[in-house]
Every structure is written in structure tokens, then in C-alpha cells.
ZAMARGU-4260 file (C-alpha; in steps of 0.2 Angstrom, whole numbers, plus 5000, padded with zeros to 4 digits):
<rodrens>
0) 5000/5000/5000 | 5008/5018/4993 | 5009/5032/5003 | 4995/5048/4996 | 5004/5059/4986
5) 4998/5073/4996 | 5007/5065/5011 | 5023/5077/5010 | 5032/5085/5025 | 5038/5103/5020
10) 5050/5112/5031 | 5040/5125/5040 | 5024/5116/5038 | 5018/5110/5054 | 5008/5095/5048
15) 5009/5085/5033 | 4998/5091/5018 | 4981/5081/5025 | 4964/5086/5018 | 4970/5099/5008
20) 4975/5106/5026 | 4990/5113/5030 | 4999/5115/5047 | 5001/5133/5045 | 4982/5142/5047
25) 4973/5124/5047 | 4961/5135/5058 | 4966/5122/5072 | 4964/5135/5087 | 4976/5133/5102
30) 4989/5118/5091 | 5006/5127/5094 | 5018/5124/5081 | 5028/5111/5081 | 5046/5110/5088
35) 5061/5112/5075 | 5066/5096/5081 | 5048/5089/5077 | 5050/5094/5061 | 5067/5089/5060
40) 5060/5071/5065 | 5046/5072/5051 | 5057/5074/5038 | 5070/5059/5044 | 5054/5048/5045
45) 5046/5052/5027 | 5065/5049/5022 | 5063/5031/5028 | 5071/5033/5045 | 5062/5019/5058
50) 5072/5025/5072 | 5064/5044/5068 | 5047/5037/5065 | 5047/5028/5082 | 5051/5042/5091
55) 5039/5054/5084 | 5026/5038/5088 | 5031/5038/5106 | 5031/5057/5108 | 5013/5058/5103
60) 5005/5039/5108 | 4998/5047/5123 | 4987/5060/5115 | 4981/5052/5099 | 4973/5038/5113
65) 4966/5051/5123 | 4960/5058/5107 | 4952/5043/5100 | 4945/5041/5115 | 4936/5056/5117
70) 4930/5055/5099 | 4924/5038/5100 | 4903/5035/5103 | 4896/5027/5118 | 4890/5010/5110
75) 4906/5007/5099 | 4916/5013/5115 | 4909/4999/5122 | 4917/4987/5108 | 4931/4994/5102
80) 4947/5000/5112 | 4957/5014/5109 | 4972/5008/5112 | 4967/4996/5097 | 4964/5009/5083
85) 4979/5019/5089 | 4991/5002/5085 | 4980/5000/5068 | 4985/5018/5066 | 5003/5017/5069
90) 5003/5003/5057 | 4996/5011/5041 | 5007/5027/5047 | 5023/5013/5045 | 5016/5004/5031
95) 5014/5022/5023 | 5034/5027/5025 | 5045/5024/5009
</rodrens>
């Protein structure tokens, strides 16, 4: 499975390209910018560093859970973990690198 061609880290972009949304006035109110070394990190990753990519995952595990789990509805809550889709997640991220 290939990687979106829109799925491009930019210097100075704070996110990748997603959704025709761009880090930089994504109209995401109260996200601060990422840190240089952040987006140092990105750019080793989407150059095919694991090591940069695993790091950048353990940085952020914590609040893409939290996240999921505010997001998900009480009856699939019930069925589905978040711990779960956040390792599904990680997976197509990986799958996704070059």
C-alpha cells in the first residue's frame, strides 16, 4: 500500500499536507507549532528513518489515545478499544513510509 501523494512534509509546515489542510492556518485553534526538532523528526521519517518514526510515535501515543477516546461514541466505545485503533494507526502510518 503507497503512501498519498499529498502525504509530504515541508520544512515549516507544521503538519503534513492532509485534507487539503496545511499546518500553518489549518484553523486548528490553540495547536502550537511544532518543535524544530519535530519537524526535523518528520522529515527523517518520510525519508525512511524507523528510528525517527518511532520516536515521533512515542512522543505523541499518549494524545492520539486520549484523542480517540474522546472521539469515540458510547455504543462502539463499548466494543472497540482505543488503544486498538491507535496500533492500527501506527501501522498504516509505518506501512505508509518509503
Amino acid at each position: 500500500m503507497g503512501r498519498p501523494a499529498n502525504f509530504r512534509v515541508q520544512p515549516g509546515h507544521i503538519l503534513p499536507q492532509m485534507g487539503g489542510m496545511t499546518g500553518r492556518g489549518a484553523g486548528m485553534d490553540g495547536v502550537q507549532p511544532d518543535s524544530v526538532e519535530t519537524q526535523s523528526l518528520l522529515l527523517q521519517a518520510d525519508s525512511g528513518d524507523r528510528q525517527a518514526f518511532e520516536e515521533l510515535w512515542a512522543r505523541h501515543r499518549g494524545a492520539l489515545r486520549r484523542a480517540v477516546e474522546l472521539r469515540l461514541d458510547a455504543q462502539l466505545s463499548a466494543r472497540v478499544d482505543p488503544s486498538d485503533v491507535v496500533q492500527e494507526t501506527q501501522l498504516e502510518a509505518f506501512q505508509r513510509l518509503p
